[in-house]
C-alpha positions in Angstrom: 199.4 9.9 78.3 201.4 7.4 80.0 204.8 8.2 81.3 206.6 5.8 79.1 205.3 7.1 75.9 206.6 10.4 76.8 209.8 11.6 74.4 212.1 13.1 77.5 214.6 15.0 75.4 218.2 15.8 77.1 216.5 19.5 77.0 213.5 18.5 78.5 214.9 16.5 81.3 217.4 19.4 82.0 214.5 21.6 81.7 212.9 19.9 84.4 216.0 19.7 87.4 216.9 22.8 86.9 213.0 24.1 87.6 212.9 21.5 90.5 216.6 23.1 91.5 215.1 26.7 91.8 212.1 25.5 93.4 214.3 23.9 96.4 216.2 27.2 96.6 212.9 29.3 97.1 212.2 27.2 99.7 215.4 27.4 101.2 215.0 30.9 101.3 211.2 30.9 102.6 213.2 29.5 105.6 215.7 31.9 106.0 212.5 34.2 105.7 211.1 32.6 109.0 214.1 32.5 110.4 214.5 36.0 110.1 211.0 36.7 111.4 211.8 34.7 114.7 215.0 36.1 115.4 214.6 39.7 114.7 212.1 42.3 114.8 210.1 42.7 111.9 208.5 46.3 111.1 205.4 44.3 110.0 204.7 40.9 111.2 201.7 40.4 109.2 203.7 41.7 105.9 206.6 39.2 106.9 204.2 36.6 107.2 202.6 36.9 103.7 206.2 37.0 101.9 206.7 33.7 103.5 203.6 32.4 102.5 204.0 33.9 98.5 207.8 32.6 99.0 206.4 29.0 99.4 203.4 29.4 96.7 206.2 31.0 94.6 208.1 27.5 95.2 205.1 25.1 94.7 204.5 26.8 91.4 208.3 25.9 90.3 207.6 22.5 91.3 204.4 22.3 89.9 206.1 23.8 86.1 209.2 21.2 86.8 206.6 18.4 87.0 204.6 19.6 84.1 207.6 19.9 81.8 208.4 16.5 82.9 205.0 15.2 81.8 205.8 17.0 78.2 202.8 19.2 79.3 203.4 22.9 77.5 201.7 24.7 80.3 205.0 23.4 82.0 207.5 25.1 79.9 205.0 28.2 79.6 205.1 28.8 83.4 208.9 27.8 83.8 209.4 30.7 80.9 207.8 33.4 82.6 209.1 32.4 86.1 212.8 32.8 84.5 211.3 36.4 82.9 210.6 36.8 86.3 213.8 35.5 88.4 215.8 38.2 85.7 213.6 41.0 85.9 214.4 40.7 89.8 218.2 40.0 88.9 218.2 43.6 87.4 216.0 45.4 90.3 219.3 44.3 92.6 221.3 46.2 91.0 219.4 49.5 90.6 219.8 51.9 94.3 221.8 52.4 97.0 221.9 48.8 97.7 222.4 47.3 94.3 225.0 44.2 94.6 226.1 42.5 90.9 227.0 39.6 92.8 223.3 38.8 93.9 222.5 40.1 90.3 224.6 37.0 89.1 223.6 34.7 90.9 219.9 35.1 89.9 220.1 36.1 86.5 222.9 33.5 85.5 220.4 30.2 86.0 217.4 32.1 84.9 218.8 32.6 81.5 220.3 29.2 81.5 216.4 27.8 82.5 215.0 30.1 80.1 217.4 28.9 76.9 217.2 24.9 77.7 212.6 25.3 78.1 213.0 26.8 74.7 215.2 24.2 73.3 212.6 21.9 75.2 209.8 22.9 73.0 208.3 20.6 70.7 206.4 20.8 67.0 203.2 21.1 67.4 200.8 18.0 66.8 199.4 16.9 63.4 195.7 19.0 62.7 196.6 22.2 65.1 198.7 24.2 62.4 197.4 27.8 62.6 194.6 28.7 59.7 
């Protein structure tokens, strides 16, 4: 399927930034991440290490979903959905102990469930011959 022949609704196209948004933000934080590994003394190097490494396959998956929905590809919006499940289900762990903060909570919950709503609006009918029996 070329790219021209693609139907980009205003929801799909939204869909997309906003996926390609979070994905520069994780790696903007993958690089506080090392930054905070350089400058300070870690408990566990080799535990600091992998969260940067997940942090950064955390953000190539975002990209990888942002690009899909912007192919029209449903694996796309599937991903991006449970990312945002994800990004919310953190939102409420940082709110929960000693050191819960509802401003961090905002901040990630607030475009998840904005994400989640427009890859929903971006869903399409499904193609002729592949109703369900």
């Amino acid at each position: 399927m070329s790219s021209e022949s693609i139907d980009r609704t205003p929801a799909v196209r939204l869909g997309s930034v906003l996926l390609a948004i979070e994905a520069v933000a994780v790696v903007v934080l993958a690089g506080w991440q090392v930054v905070e590994l350089v400058t300070s003394e870690p408990a566990s190097i080799a535990t600091s290490i992998a969260l940067v490494v997940m942090t950064l396959v955390a953000a190539f998956a975002l990209f990888a979903f942002a690009r899909g929905v912007w192919g029209g590809r449903s694996w796309g919006r599937s991903g991006g959905i449970v990312a945002q499940v994800l990004i919310f289900a953190v939102a409420l762990g940082s709110v929960q102990g000693g050191a819960g903060h509802w401003g961090i909570a905002a901040l990630l919950a607030a475009p998840a469930v904005l994400t989640f709503v427009v890859l929903i609006l971006a869903s399409r009918p499904a193609g002729p011959g592949t109703s369900p029996r």
